[in-house]
N, C-alpha and C positions, 0 to 999 in steps of 0.2 A: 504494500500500500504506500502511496505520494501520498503525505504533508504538503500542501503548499498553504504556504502562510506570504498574505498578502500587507507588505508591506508600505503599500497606499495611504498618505496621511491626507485624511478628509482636513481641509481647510475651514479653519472654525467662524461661524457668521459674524463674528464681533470680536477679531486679534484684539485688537487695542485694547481689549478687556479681560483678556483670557487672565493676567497677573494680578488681579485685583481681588481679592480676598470674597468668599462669599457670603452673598448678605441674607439676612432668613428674611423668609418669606410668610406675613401674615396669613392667617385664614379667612378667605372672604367673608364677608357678612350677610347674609339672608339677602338684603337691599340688593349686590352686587351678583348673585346666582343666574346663568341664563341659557336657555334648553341648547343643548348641539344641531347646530345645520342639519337638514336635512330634506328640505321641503321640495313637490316638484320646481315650485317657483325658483326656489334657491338653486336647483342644480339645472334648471334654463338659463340662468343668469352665467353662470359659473363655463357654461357649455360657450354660450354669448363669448365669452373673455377669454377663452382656451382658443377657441376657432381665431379671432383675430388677433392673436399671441400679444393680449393687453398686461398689462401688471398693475394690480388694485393694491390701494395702503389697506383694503379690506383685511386682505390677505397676510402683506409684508410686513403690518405693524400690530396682528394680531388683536383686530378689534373686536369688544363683546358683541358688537350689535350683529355681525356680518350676517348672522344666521334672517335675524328682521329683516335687514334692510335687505338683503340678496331675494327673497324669498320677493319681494315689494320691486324686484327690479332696480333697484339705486343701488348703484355699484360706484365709487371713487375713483376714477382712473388716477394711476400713479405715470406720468410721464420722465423724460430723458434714465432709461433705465431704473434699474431695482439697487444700484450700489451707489451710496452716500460717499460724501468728500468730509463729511463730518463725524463725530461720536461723539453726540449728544449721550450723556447717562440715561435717559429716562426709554429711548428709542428703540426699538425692536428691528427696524430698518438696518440692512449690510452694509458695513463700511469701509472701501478698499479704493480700488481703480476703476472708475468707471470705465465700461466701453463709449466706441465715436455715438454720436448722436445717430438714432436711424431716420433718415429723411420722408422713408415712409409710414412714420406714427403719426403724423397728425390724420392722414386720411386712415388711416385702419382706425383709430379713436371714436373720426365722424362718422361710419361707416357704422362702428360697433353703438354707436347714441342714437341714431337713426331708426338701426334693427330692433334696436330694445325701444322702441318709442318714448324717450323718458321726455319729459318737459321740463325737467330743472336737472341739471349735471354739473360732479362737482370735481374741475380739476385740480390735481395737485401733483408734487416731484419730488424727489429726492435735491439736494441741495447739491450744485457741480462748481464749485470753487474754481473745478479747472480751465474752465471757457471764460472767455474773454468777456460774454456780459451774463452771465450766469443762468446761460439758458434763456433770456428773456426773449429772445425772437421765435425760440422752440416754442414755445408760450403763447408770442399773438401767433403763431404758425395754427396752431390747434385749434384757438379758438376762432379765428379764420374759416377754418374747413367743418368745423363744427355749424356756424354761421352758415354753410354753402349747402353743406347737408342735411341739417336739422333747421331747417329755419324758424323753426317755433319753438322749440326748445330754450329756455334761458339758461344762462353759464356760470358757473361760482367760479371762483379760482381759490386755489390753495397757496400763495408761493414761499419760494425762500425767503430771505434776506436779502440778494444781489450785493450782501456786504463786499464794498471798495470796486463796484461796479459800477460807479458814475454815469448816472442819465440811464441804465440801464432797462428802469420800474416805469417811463417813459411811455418807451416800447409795448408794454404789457398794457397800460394804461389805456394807450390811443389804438388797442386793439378791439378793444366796446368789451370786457367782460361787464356781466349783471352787477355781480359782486367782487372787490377785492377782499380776499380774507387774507390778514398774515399773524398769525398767532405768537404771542409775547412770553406762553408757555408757562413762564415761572414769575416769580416777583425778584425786583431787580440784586437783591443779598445772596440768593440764591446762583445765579447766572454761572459762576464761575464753576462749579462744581455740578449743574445740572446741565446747562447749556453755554460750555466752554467757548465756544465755536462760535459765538453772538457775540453780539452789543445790543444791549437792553437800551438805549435811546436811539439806536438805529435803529434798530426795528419801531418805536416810534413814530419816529421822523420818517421811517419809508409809509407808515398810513397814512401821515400829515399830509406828505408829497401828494396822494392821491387825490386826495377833495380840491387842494392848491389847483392840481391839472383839471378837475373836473370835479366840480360841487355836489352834482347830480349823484356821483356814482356811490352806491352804497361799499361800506368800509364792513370790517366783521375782525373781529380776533378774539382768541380763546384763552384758559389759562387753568394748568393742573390745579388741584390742592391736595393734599394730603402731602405732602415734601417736606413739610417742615416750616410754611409759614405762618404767619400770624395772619388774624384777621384784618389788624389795625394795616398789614401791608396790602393785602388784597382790596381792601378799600383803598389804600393810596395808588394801586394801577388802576383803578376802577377810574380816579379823580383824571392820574394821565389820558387814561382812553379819552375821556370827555374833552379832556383839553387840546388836544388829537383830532378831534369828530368823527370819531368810532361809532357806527352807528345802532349796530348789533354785537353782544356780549355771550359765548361758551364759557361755561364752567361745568369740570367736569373731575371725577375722581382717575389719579393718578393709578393704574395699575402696573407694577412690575412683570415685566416679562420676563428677566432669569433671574438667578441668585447671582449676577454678574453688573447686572446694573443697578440705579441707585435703587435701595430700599427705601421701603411706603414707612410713612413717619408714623401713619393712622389712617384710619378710614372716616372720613366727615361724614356726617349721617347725614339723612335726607332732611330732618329739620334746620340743619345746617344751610343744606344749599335754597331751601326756601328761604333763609335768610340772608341770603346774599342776594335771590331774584329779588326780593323787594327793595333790597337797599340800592341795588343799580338800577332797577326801573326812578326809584327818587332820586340817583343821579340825572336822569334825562335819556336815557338809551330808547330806540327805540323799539329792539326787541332784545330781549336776554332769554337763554336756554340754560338753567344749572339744574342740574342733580348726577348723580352718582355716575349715571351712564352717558349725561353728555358728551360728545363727541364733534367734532366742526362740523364734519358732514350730515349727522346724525340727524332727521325728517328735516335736511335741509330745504327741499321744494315747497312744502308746508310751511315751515319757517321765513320763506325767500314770500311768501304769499302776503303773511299775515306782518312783514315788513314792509311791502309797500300800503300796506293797511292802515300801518300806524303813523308812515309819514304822510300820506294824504288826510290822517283826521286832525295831526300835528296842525296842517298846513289850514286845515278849514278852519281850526280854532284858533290861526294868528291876527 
């Protein structure tokens, strides 16, 4: 009898992280429990994204909802590849070298929004440092063909940063999405240890930029808790967004993906996050989404609805 011993080393999804000690892992709480995928809807959605070789953060960032939303047809597309130029701790997303951009993803994207007849889609990427304006034209490319394909359909976007990509957010801008979303993630103490790879007033200032270029356009960003901060802080970004003109507010509960990235400090209960949807609706937002399973994407179409709901009643009572 041959032995053959396969000395093959699987390259592990998050190097950068493999040295870092591991962190335990709390036990969910009742609140955060949610059934396994399986539904026809969910595996026509799934068949949808395999056929046109799409990559969803459904998938890559290990969302609780995928099972809902898939099943509902709302699937996230994740554009310029599935590998990050970052590692962020909190992130389930692969971080190495990306591949070249493929030229043909924005039409397989529009092509795949179309088949699935959705009316609100939400794109989002991986972060690519390595390109010269970080992907931005990859961006209005999509929602471009999205636009030529889907013409009924409205578009969220998810982006990066374009950190030290000058005039970059521009491009994306004067591409017509529905919505800019770019999420601030953490509270600014935090930053270096949860999201190294940021500037917490950059990303700021890149939603500022947005309304500067065009007033009209709804703004959106989100933001974990359970990390480790204080409420007195997440009311102090709440006051930035406002000052910003952020128009719509995520919160949602941090879950750890390995014993490799940062550990959950606690799990905020749901009376918790009703108290923060009230205290940011009395800041002036026009729509807020918090509880345990909040998610950007999460009944974004719904959400993108009942957003232009409240700035037209906004408008009728000025």
């Amino acid at each position: 009898m041959v032995t053959v011993i396969d000395t093959l080393k699987v390259r592990p999804r998050h190097p950068e992280k493999q040295a870092r000690p591991d962190s335990p892992v709390l036990r969910k709480p009742e609140w955060l429990r949610v059934r396994a995928p399986g539904s026809a809807g969910y595996s026509a959605t799934r068949d949808i994204v395999r056929q046109h070789g799409l990559v969803t953060v459904c998938e890559e960032a290990a969302c609780p909802n995928i099972g809902e939303c898939w099943t509902q047809k709302h699937a996230t597309m994740m554009i310029m590849g599935e590998v990050c130029t970052r590692a962020c701790a909190f992130c389930n997303v692969a971080t190495g070298k990306p591949n070249p951009l493929d030229p043909t993803e924005p039409a397989r994207v529009a092509e795949a929004v179309a088949k699935m007849g959705l009316k609100h889609v939400v794109i989002t990427s991986v972060d690519r440092d390595d390109l010269s304006d970080g992907g931005a034209q990859h961006f209005a490319d999509v929602v471009l063909a999205i636009r030529a394909a889907a013409p009924g359909t409205t578009i969220e976007i998810l982006t990066p940063d374009f950190l030290r990509k000058d005039g970059a957010e521009k491009v994306v801008i004067d591409a017509g999405p529905d919505v800019f979303n770019h999420n601030l993630e953490t509270v600014p103490r935090l930053y270096l240890t949860i999201r190294p790879g940021a500037r917490y007033y950059h990303s700021l200032r890149l939603l500022e930029r947005v309304k500067e270029r065009d007033p009209t356009r709804f703004t959106k960003s989100g933001l974990m808790v359970g990390l480790g901060e204080t409420k007195e802080e997440v009311m102090q970004v709440m006051d930035d967004m406002r000052s910003a003109g952020i128009d719509f507010l995520t919160i949602g509960q941090y879950l750890q993906p390995t014993r490799k990235h940062a550990p959950v400090d606690r799990f905020v209960t749901p009376d918790e996050f009703a108290s923060y949807e009230q205290i940011a609706r009395a800041k002036g937002f026009l729509m807020v989404s918090a509880s345990p399973l909040t998610r950007s994407s999460h009944h974004a179409g719904e959400d993108f609805e009942r957003l232009k709901a409240a700035r037209l009643a906004k408008e009728a009572a000025a």
